[in-house]
N, C-alpha and C positions, 0 to 999 in steps of 0.2 A: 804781680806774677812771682816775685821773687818769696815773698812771703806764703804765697799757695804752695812753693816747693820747699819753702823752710818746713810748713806746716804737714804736708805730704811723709816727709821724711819725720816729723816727729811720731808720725804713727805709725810708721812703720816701724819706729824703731820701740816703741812703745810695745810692739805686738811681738817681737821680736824679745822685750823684757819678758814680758805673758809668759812667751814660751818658754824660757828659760826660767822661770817660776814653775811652771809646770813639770818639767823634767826636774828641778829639786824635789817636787812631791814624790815624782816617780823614785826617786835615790831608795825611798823607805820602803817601797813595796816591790821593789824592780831588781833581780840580778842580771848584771851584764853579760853571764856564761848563757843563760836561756833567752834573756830577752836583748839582743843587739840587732843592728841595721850591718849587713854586709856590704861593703861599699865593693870589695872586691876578692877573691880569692885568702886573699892573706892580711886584708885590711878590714876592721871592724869597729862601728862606734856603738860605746850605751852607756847609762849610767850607774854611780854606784856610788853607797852613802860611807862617809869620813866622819869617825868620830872628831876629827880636832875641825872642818869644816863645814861650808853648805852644802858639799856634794861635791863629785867630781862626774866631767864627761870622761869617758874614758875610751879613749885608742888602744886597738892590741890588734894581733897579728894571728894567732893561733884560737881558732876555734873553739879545738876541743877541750886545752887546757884552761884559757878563758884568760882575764887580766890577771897578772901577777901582783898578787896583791902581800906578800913577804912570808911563802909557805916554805917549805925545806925543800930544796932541788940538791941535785948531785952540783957537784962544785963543775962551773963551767970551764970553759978554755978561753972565752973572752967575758970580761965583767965590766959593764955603765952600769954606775948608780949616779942618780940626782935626784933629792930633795929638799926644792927652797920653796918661799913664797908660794905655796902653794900649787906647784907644778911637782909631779910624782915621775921619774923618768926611771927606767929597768931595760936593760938592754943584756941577754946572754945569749953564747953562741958556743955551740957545742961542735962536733965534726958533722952531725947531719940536721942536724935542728937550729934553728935560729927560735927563742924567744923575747918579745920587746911589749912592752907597756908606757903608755902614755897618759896620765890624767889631772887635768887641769882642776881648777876648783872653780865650781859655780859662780865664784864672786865674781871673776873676773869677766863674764857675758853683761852679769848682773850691774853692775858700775858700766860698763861701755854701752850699754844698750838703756842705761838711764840718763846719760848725760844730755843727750838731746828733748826730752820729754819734761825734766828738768829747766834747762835753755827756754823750752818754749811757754812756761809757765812766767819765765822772767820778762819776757821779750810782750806779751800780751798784755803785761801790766804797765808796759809805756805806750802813754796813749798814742793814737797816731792825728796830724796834725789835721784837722780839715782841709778839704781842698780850697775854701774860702779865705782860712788864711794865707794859705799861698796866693790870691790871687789880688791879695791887698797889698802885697810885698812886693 
């Protein structure tokens, strides 16, 4: 049983890599300003292709302006910046406007959603004991 839900969970997470393959394809043909999923009024995800990466998913907030990806803005009244490791973080905020951008980089689905698929490639390869010899023991 235990091994049905190791195994269970290997494909899911397997399909789970798929997809997250599939949306780096998309980085090359896909703008985030036209092609995004609105989760909600002022929350938006899609992706968008990095030249130093695999791609980024990308969070952003404004619609029509799209993710802030380092184009010339008026100088804000509050300014975040971060970027490390592959996370893009833009945070400005003006007297009536709020703009924020968020975009990870593909790898990081890509590595978490192979470890287990991985795992289960290992685990298949030790054999499992017959039930006969257990019952000689």
């Amino acid at each position: 049983m235990k091994r049905q839900i190791f195994y269970m969970a290997c494909v899911i997470s397997c399909v789970f890599m798929c997809i997250t393959i599939i949306m780096w394809l998309a980085t090359f043909t896909q703008d985030p300003l036209e092609h995004c999923v609105s989760i909600a009024d002022g929350f938006h995800i899609g992706v968008c292709s990095n030249f130093d990466t695999l791609g980024s998913i990308v969070f952003f907030n404004n619609r029509d302006y799209g993710p802030y990806r380092g184009s010339l803005i008026s100088e804000p009244d509050k300014k975040i910046e971060w970027n490390s490791w592959g996370i893009y973080y833009r945070y400005f905020k003006w007297d009536k406007t709020t703009l924020w951008t968020l975009m990870v980089s593909l790898w990081y689905p890509t590595i978490i959603f192979s470890i287990l698929p991985i795992c289960c490639l290992f685990v298949r390869r030790i054999p499992r004991k017959a039930k006969s010899d257990k019952m000689l023991n």
